[in-house]
N, C-alpha and C positions, 0 to 999 in steps of 0.2 A: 289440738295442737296450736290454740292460738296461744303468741307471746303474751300477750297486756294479762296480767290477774284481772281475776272478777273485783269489780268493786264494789267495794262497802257503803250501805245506804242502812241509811236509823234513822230516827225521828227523834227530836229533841225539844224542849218546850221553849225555849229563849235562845238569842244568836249568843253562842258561848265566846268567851273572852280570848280564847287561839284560835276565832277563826282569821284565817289569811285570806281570804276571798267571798268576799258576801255578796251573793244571788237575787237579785230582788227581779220578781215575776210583774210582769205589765202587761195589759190585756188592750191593745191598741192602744188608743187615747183617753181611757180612761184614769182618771186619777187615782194618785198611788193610795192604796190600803192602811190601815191603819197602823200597823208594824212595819212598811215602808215610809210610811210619812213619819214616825218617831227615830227613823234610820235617818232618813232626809236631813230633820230636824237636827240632828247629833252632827252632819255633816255641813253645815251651815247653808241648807239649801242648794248643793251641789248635785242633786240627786235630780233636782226639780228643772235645774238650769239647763244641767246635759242633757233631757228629756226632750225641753225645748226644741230641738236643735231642730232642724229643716231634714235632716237626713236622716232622723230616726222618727220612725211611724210606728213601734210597736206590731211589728208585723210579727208569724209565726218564724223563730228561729232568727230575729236581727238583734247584736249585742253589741251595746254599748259598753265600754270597758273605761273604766273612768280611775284615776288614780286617787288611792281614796287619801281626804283631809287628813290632816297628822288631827284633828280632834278622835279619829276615829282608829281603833287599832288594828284595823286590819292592812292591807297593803293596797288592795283593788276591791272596786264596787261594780258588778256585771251587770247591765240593767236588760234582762233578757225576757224578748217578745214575742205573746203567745199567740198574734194574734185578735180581729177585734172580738169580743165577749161572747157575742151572738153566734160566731162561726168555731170558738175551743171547743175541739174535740179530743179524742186516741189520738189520731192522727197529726195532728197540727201538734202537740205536745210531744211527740214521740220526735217531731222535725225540730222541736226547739230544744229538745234532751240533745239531739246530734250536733246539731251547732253548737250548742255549750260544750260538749265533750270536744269539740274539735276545735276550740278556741281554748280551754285550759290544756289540752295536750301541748299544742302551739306553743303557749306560754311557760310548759312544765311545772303547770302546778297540779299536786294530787291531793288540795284540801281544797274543801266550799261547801259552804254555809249558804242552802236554796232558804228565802225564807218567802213563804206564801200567805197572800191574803183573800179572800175572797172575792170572785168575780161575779161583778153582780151582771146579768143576765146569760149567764153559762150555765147547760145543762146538766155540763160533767162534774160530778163529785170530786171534792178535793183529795179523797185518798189514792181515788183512780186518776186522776190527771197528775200526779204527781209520780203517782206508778208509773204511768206510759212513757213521764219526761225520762225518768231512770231506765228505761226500758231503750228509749232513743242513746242515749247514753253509753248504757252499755253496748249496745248492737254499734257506735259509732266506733267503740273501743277496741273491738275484734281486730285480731291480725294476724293474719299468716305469714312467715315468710322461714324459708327451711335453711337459707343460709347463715341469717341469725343466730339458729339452734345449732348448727354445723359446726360456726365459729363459737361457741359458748358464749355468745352476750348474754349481758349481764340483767335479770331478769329486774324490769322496771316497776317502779314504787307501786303499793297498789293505792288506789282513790278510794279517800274517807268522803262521802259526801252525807252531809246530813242535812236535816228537813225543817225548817221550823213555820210552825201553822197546821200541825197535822197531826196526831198521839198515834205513839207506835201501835198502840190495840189495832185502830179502823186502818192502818197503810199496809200493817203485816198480811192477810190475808191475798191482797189486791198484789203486795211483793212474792208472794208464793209464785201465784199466779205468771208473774210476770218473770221470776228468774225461771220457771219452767218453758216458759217461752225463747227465752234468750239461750238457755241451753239447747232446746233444738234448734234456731236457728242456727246456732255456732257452729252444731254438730255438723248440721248440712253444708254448712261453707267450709267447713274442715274436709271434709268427703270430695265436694266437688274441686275444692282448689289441690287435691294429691294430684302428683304427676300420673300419667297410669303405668309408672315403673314402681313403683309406691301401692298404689290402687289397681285389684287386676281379680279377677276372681275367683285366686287361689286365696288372697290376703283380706278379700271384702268383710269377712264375718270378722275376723281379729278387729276391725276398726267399729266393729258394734259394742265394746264391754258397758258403755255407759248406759246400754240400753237393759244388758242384760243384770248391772248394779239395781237399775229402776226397780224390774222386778217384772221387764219383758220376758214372756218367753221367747226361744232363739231355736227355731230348726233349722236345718241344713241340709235340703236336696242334690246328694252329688251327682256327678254326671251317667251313674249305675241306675240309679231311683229315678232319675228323670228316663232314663230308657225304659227302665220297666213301664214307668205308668203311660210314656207312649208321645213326651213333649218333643216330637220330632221338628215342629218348629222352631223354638228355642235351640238343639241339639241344632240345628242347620247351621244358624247364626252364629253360636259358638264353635263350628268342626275345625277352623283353622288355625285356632292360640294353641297354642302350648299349657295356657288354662284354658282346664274345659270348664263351660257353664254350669252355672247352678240356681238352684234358686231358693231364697233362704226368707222361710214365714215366720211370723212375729206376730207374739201376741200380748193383749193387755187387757184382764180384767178386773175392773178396779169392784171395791164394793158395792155389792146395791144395783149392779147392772144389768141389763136386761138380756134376757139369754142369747140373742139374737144379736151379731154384731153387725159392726160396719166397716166395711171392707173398701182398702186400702191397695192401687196396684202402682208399683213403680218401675218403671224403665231402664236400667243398670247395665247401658252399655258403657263398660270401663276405657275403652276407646273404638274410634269408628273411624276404620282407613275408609269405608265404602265397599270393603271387601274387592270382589273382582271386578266391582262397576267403581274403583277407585275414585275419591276425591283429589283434589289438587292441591297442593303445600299448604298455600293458604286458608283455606278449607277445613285441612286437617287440625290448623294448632290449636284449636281450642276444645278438638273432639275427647279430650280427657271428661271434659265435664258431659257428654251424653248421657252421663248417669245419673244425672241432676235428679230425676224424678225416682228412683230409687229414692236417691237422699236424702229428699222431702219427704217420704214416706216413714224414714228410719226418723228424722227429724221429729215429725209430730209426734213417732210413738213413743219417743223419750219425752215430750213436752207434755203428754196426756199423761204418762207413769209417773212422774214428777209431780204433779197434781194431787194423785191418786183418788178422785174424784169416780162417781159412778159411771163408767163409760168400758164400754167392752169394744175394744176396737182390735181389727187383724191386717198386718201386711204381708203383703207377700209380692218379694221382690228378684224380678228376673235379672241375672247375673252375667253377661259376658263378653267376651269383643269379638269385635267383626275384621277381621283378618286375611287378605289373599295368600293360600297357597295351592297345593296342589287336593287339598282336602276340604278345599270351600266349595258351599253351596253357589248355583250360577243362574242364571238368566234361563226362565223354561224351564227349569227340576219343576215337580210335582210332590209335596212334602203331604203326609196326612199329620193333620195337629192333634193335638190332644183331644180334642171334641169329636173328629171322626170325619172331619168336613175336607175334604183336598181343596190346597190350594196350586195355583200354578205360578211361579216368582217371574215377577219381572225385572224387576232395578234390585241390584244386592244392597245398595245403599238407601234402599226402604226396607231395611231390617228392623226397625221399633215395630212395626208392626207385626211382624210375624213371630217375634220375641212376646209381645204383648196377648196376642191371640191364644196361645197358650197358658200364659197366669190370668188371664181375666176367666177363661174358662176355669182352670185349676181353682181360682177363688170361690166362684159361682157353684160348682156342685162340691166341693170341699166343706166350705164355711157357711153358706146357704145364706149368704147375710141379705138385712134389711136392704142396704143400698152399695154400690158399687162407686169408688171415688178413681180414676185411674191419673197419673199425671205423666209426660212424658216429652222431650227437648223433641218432638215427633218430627216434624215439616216444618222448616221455614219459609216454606210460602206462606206462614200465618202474619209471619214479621210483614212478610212486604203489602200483605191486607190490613193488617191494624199497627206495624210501627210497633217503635216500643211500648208504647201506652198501656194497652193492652195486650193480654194473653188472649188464646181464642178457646174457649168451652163451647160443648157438643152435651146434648143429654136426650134422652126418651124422660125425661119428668120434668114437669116443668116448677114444682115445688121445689125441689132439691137443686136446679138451675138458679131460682129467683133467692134460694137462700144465701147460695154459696157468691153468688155475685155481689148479695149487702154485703155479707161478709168481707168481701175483697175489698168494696168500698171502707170500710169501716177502718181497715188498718193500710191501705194503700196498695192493696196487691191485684189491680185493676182485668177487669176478663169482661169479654165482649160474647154473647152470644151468636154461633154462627148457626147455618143449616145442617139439621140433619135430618135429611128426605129420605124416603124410596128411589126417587129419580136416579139417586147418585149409585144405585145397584146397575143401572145400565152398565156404567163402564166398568161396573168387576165382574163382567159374567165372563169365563171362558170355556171355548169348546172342548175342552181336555179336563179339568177341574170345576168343583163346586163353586171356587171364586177367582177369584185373577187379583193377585195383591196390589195392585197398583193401576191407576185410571188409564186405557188407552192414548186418551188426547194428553199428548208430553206437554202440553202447551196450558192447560185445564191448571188453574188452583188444586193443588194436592190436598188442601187441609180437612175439605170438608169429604173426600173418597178416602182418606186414611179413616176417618172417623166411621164412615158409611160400613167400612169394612170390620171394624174392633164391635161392631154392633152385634157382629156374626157370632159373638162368641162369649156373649154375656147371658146366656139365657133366660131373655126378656123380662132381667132385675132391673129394677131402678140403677141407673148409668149416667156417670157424667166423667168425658174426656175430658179432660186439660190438658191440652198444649200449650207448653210453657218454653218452646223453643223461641230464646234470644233473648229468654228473661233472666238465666241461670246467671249471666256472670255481666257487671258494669266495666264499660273503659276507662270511668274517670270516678271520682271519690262523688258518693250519695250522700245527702242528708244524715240519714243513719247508716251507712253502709260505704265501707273504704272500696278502691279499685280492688276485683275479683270477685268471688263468690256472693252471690246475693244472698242466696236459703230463700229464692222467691217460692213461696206457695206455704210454706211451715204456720205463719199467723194467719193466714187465709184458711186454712183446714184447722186448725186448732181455735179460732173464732168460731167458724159452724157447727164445728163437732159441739164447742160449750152451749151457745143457743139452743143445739135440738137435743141433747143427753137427758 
């Protein structure tokens, strides 16, 4: 549902004669390349002068916008900073694609002519840094807004941007790649930003078609199938909507994949009053997006089918809202989950876990996969330990820990490792049940006893939590990412899944 069209990116051999806006890439202080210095030259050294200037250093994402000489036909000359040479990466290009995108938006223009030269002491290949900047670009471009669509405005130009220093053969490949990316991120910011009068878990599957164009598979556990096989957890969570829970597995196997997947679990609460242990106004308005990890889950699987790349991967995403009435689960029930294990509830409003507890196990003896990924907006007591900076991951492996965290580095989707001990079974043992969902001491960090506890129910497969609670949604306009929906975690799973396929 985002407004902005996808934009147009090609590769072309020479700055064409209608370009309006010409892009010249600068790598710190390094002097300009040899198709920007013959630009320079055209423009009587105006290129070189602005450069000069005290206030532009060439950093990743600062642009200079320079109105260009009448010797030259276009209108404006961008002089935009990737960064010094030594330090261009994915990252730092992806941040200088969003600052372009958000300064030609500014200006309303939907043509430009990037023209690239060689940086000399950078790692990164020119078809892939060029990819990532379009990649910043477009993820800058995304927007939601329903009012818009409401009122029928008028659907906006879409951006020609094209590439010069780069032949469409070697960019094409690396652009697959990258608009596969972009589409799940979209998706997932699409998902998480619906109101949950929009998004609910009678309407959750209809808002998957793009998965199932891919060439996902799409099941749909209703709330009958889930009683038969016995997910009285999840049934708890969901007994007070008017939609009752579901949980809906996804699959993708591309060619050439290994018989054994990788398993994918997402968190799909469509709203969280707190249930009968209610939150507070405040508290609540953003509970639409609880489902963030669902959406990330749905996210990658459209970015990996997009691909179509050898990679067998499966989600399965628990569906529903946490709701007070007279048919909600309370403080002290004793629920058996799918695995067989009694739990005893404490807080209604630690419902991801007990939602969770059930698909991690459903994945685990269903799908038998290699590794377990789960993500989930869980505890924000994780925010008030690592701030936004950081997400906080949990794992029993520490290979699949130390991958997923390069990976996070790599595209900026940052995760700190926390504990996950024995010790922290103390506080879930109770005298009535096998566990006690929620730590004794009210006062105790929650992040790492929600974790302690999803461990119960992974049957001692390779496991790594993500808690991405306070990452799902920005207050203020990001680099590549407008106010609302992030898609935090979609290139972070879709980075590791490509390194280890």
């Amino acid at each position: 549902m985002p407004l902005s069209p996808v934009p147009v990116f090609e590769a072309t051999s020479e700055i064409p004669a209608d370009a309006s806006v010409i892009v010249v890439l600068k790598a710190g202080q390094q002097k300009l390349g040899q198709r920007a210095a013959a630009l320079d030259a055209a423009a009587n050294g105006a290129l070189t002068r602005a450069c000069a200037s005290p206030r532009f250093s060439g950093g990743s994402g600062e642009c200079l916008d320079i109105l260009a000489p009448a010797s030259l036909s276009a209108r404006r000359v961008i002089v935009l900073g990737l960064g010094e040479a030594a330090a261009v990466n994915a990252l730092s290009a992806m941040r200088a694609g969003g600052a372009l995108a958000a300064l030609l938006e500014k200006e309303q223009e939907a043509d430009a002519v990037i023209v690239f030269d060689t940086i000399e002491g950078s790692a990164v290949q020119p078809a892939e840094l060029l990819a990532r900047l379009a990649l910043g670009m477009r993820l800058r471009r995304y927007r939601f807004d329903l009012r818009r669509r409401r009122q029928g405005a008028e659907a906006e130009a879409a951006w020609r941007i094209r590439f010069v220093g780069v032949s469409g053969q070697d960019l094409a490949p690396h652009m697959t790649r990258i608009d596969a990316i972009a589409e799940g991120v979209e998706l997932t910011r699409t998902l998480v930003n619906l109101p949950a009068n929009h998004l609910h878990p009678d309407s959750f599957a209809e808002h998957l078609g793009p998965l199932r164009e891919a060439g996902v598979e799409i099941e749909v556990l209703e709330e009958a199938e889930l009683k038969r096989l016995g997910m009285n957890a999840l049934l708890a969570v969901g007994s007070s909507s008017i939609h009752p829970p579901r949980v809906i597995a996804l699959r993708y196997r591309g060619p050439g994949s290994a018989d054994t997947p990788l398993a994918f679990v997402g968190k799909g609460i469509c709203f969280d009053s707190g249930g009968l242990c209610a939150k507070n106004g405040p508290q609540m308005f953003d509970m639409k997006g609880d489902m963030a990890g669902a959406a990330t889950v749905a996210g990658l699987m459209l970015s990996l089918a997009r691909q179509g790349g050898p990679v067998h991967a499966v989600g399965v995403l628990g569906i529903a809202e946490n709701l007070p009435s007279g048919k909600a689960f309370k403080s002290g029930d004793i629920i058996t989950t799918l695995s067989g294990q009694t739990v005893e509830v404490f807080d209604t409003d630690c419902e991801g876990r007990l939602l969770l507890a059930d698909c991690l196990h459903y994945a685990a003896t269903r799908f038998e996969p290699a590794a377990i990924v789960d993500l989930a907006t869980l505890t924000y007591s994780v925010t008030r330990g690592l701030g936004k900076i950081f997400a906080g991951l949990f794992s029993n492996d520490d290979t699949i820990a130390a991958g997923l965290m390069a990976a996070g580095e790599t595209v900026g989707e940052r995760f700190w490792r926390m504990p996950l001990d024995r010790a922290y079974d103390e506080e879930l043992q109770s005298p009535f049940a096998d566990l006690r969902h929620h730590a004794k001491d009210l006062e105790a960090g929650d992040a790492p006893y929600a974790a302690a506890f999803l461990r119960h129910f992974t049957e001692d497969r390779p496991w790594v939590h993500l808690d991405i609670a306070g990452q799902e949604f920005t207050e203020a306009d990001q680099p590549f990412c407008r106010q609302g929906a992030t898609g935090y975690g979609v290139q972070l799973l879709e980075e590791w899944v490509t390194r280890t396929k």
